[in-house]
N, CA, C and O atoms as a GROMACS GRO file, in nm:
protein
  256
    1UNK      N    1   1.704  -0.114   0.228
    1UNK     CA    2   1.787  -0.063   0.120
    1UNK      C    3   1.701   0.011   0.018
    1UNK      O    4   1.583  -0.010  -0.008
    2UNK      N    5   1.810   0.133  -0.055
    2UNK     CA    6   1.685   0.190  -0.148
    2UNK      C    7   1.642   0.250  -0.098
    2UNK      O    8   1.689   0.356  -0.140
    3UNK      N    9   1.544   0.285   0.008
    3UNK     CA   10   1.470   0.357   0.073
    3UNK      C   11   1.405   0.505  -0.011
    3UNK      O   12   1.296   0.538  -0.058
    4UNK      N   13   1.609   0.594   0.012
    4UNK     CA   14   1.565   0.721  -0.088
    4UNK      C   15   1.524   0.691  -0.212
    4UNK      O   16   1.421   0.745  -0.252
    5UNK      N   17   1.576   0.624  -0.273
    5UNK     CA   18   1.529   0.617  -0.406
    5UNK      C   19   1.417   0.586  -0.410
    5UNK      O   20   1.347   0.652  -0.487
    6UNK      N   21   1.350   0.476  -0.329
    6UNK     CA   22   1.242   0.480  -0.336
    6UNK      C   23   1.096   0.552  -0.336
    6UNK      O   24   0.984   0.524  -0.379
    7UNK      N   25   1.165   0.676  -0.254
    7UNK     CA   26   1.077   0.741  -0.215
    7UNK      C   27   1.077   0.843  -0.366
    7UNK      O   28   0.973   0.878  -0.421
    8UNK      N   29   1.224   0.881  -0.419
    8UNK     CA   30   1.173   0.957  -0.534
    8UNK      C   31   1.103   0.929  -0.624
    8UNK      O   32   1.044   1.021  -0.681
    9UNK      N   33   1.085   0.792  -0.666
    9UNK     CA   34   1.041   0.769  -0.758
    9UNK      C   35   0.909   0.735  -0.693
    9UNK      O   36   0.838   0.668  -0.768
   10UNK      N   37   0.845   0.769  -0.548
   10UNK     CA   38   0.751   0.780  -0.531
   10UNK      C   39   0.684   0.925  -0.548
   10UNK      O   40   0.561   0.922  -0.543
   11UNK      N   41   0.720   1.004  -0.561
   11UNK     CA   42   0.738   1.113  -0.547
   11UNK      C   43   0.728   1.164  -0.689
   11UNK      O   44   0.623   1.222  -0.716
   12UNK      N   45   0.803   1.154  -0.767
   12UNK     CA   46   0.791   1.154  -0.903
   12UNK      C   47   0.657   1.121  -0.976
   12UNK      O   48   0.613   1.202  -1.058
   13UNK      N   49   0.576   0.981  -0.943
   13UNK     CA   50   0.474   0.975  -0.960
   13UNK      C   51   0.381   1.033  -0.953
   13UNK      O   52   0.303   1.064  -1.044
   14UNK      N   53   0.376   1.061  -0.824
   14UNK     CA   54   0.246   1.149  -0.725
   14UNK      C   55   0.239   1.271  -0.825
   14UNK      O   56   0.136   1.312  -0.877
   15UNK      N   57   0.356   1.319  -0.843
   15UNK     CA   58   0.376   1.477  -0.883
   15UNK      C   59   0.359   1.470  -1.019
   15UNK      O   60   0.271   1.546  -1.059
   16UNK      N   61   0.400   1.418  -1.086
   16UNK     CA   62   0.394   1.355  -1.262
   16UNK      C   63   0.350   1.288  -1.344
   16UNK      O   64   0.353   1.303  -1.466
   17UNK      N   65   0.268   1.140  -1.232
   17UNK     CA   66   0.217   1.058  -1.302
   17UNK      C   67   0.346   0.952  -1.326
   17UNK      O   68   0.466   0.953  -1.295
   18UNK      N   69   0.250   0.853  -1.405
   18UNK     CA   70   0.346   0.750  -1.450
   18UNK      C   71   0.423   0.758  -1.620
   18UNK      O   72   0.492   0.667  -1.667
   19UNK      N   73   0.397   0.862  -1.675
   19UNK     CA   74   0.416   0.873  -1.735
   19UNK      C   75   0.603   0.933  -1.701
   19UNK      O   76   0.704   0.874  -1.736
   20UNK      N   77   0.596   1.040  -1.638
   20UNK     CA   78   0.739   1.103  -1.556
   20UNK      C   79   0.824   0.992  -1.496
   20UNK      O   80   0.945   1.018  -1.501
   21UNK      N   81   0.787   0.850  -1.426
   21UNK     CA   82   0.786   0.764  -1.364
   21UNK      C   83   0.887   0.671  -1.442
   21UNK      O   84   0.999   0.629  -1.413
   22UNK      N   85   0.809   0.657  -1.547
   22UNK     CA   86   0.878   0.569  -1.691
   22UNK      C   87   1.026   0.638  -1.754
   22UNK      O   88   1.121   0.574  -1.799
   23UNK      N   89   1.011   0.824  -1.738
   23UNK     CA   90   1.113   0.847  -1.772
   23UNK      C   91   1.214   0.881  -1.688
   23UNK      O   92   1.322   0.923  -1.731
   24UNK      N   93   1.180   0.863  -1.528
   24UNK     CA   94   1.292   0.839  -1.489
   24UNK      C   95   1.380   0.740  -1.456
   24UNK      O   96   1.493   0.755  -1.410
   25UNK      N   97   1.316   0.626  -1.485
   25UNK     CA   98   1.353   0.463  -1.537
   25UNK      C   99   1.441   0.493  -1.576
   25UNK      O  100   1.554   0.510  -1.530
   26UNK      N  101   1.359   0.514  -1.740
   26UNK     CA  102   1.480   0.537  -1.865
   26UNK      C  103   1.605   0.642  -1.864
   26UNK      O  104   1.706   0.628  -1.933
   27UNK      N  105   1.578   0.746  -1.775
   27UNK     CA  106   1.713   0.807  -1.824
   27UNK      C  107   1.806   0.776  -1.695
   27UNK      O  108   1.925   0.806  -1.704
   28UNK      N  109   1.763   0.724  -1.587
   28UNK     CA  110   1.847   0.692  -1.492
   28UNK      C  111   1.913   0.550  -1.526
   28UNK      O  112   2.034   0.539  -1.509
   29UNK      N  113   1.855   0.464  -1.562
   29UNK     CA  114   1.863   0.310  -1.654
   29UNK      C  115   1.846   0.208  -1.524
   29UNK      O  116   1.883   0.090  -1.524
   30UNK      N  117   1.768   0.292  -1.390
   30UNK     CA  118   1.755   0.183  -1.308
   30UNK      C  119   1.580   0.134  -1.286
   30UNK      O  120   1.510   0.227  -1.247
   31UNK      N  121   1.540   0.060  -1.299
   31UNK     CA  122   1.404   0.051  -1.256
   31UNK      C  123   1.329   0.082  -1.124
   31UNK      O  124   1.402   0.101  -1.026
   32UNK      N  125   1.192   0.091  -1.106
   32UNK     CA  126   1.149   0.081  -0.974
   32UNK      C  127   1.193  -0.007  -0.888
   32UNK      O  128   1.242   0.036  -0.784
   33UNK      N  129   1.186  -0.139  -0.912
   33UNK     CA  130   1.205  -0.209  -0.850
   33UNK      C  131   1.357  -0.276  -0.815
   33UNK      O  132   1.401  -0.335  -0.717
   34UNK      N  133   1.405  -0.244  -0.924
   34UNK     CA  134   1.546  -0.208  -0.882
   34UNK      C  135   1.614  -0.129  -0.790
   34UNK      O  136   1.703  -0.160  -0.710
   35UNK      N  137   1.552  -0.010  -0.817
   35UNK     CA  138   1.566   0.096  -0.726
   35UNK      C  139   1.562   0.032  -0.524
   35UNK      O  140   1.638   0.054  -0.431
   36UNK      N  141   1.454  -0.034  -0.534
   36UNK     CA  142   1.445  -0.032  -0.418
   36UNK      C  143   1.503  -0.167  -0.317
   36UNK      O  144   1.475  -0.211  -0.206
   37UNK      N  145   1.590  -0.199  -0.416
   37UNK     CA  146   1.705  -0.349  -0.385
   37UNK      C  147   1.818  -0.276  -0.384
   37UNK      O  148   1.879  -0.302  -0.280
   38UNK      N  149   1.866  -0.208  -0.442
   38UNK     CA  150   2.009  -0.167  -0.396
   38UNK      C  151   2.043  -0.039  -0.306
   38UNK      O  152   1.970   0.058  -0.285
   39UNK      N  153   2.137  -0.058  -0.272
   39UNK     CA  154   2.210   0.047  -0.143
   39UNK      C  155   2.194   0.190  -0.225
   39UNK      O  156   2.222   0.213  -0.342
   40UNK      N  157   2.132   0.290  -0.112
   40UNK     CA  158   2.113   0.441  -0.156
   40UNK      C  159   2.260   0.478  -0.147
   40UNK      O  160   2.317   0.507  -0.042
   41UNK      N  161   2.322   0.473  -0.278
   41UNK     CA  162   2.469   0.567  -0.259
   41UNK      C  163   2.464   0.707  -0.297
   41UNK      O  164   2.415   0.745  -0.403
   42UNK      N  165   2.512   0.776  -0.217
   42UNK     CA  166   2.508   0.977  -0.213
   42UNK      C  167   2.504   0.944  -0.380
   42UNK      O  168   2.397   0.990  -0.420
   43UNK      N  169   2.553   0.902  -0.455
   43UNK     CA  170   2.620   0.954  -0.603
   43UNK      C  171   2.460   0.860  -0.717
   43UNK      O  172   2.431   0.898  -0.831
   44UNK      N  173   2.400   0.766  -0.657
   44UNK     CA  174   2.253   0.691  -0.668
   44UNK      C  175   2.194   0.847  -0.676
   44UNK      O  176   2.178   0.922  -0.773
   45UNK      N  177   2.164   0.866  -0.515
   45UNK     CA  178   2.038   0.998  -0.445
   45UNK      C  179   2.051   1.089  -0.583
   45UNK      O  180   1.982   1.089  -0.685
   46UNK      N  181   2.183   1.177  -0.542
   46UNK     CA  182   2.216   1.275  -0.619
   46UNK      C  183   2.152   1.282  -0.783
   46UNK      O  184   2.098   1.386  -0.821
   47UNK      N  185   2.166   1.152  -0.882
   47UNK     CA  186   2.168   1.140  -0.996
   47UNK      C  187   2.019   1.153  -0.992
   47UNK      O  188   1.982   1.256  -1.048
   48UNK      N  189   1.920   1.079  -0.943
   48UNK     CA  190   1.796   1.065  -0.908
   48UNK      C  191   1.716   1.202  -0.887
   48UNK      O  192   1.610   1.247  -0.932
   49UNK      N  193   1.820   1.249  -0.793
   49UNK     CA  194   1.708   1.394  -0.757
   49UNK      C  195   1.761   1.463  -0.890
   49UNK      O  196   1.680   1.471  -0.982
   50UNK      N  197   1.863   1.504  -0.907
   50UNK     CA  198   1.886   1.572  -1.031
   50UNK      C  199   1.787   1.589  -1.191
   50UNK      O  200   1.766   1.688  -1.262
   51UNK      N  201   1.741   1.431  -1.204
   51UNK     CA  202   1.727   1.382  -1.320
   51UNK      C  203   1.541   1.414  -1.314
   51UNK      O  204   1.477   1.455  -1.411
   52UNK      N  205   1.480   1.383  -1.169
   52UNK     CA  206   1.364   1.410  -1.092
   52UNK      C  207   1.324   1.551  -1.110
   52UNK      O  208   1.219   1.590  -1.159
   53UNK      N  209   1.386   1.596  -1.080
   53UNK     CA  210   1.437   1.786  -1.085
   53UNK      C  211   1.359   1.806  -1.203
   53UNK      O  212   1.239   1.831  -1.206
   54UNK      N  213   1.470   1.787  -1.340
   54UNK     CA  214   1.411   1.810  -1.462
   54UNK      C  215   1.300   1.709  -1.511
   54UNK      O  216   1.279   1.735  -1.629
   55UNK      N  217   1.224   1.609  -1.472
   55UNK     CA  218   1.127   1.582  -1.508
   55UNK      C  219   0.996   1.664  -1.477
   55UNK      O  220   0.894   1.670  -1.546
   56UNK      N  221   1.023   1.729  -1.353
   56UNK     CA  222   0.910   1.710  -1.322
   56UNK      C  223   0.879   1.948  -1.312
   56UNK      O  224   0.774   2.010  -1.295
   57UNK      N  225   1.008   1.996  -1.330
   57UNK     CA  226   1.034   2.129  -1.364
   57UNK      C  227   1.053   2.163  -1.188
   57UNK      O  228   1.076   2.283  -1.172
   58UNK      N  229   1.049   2.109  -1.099
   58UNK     CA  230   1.059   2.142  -0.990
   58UNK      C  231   1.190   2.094  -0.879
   58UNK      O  232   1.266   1.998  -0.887
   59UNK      N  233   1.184   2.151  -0.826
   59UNK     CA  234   1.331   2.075  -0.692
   59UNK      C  235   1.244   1.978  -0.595
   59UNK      O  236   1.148   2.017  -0.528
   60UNK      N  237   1.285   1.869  -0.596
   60UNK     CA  238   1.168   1.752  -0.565
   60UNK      C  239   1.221   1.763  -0.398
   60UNK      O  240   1.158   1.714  -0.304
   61UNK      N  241   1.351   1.840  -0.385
   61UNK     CA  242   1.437   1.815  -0.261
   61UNK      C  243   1.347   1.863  -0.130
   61UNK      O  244   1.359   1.812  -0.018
   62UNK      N  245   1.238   1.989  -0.170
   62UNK     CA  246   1.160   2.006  -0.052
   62UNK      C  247   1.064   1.920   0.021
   62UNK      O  248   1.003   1.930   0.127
   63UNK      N  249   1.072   1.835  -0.067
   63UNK     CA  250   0.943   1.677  -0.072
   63UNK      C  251   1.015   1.527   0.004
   63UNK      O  252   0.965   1.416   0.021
   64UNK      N  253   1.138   1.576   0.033
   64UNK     CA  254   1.252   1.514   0.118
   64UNK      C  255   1.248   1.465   0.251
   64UNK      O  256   1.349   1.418   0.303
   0.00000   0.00000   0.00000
């Protein structure tokens, strides 16, 4: 479970640091480790890559 999410917010890191990492915590309101306990729902992914997107100024979707 989680899986995608997991991977963005692996992804997020790599590309941003932990600093980008922290804010996609906060503006998504789910944690890492949260993230990677619950079920990837399309409307989860979506919010994630979106929010990923603008952290990091790039489309994280090619990193997919």
């Amino acid at each position: 479970m989680g899986m995608q999410l997991k991977k963005i917010y692996q992804l997020v890191e790599e590309h941003g640091g932990v600093a980008a990492r922290l804010k996609l915590a906060e503006r998504t309101g789910i944690s890492q480790n949260k993230a990677e306990t619950i079920q990837d729902k399309p409307e989860y992914i979506d919010n994630f890559k979106k929010i990923a997107t603008e952290i990091l100024g790039q489309d994280i979707s090619q990193y997919m």
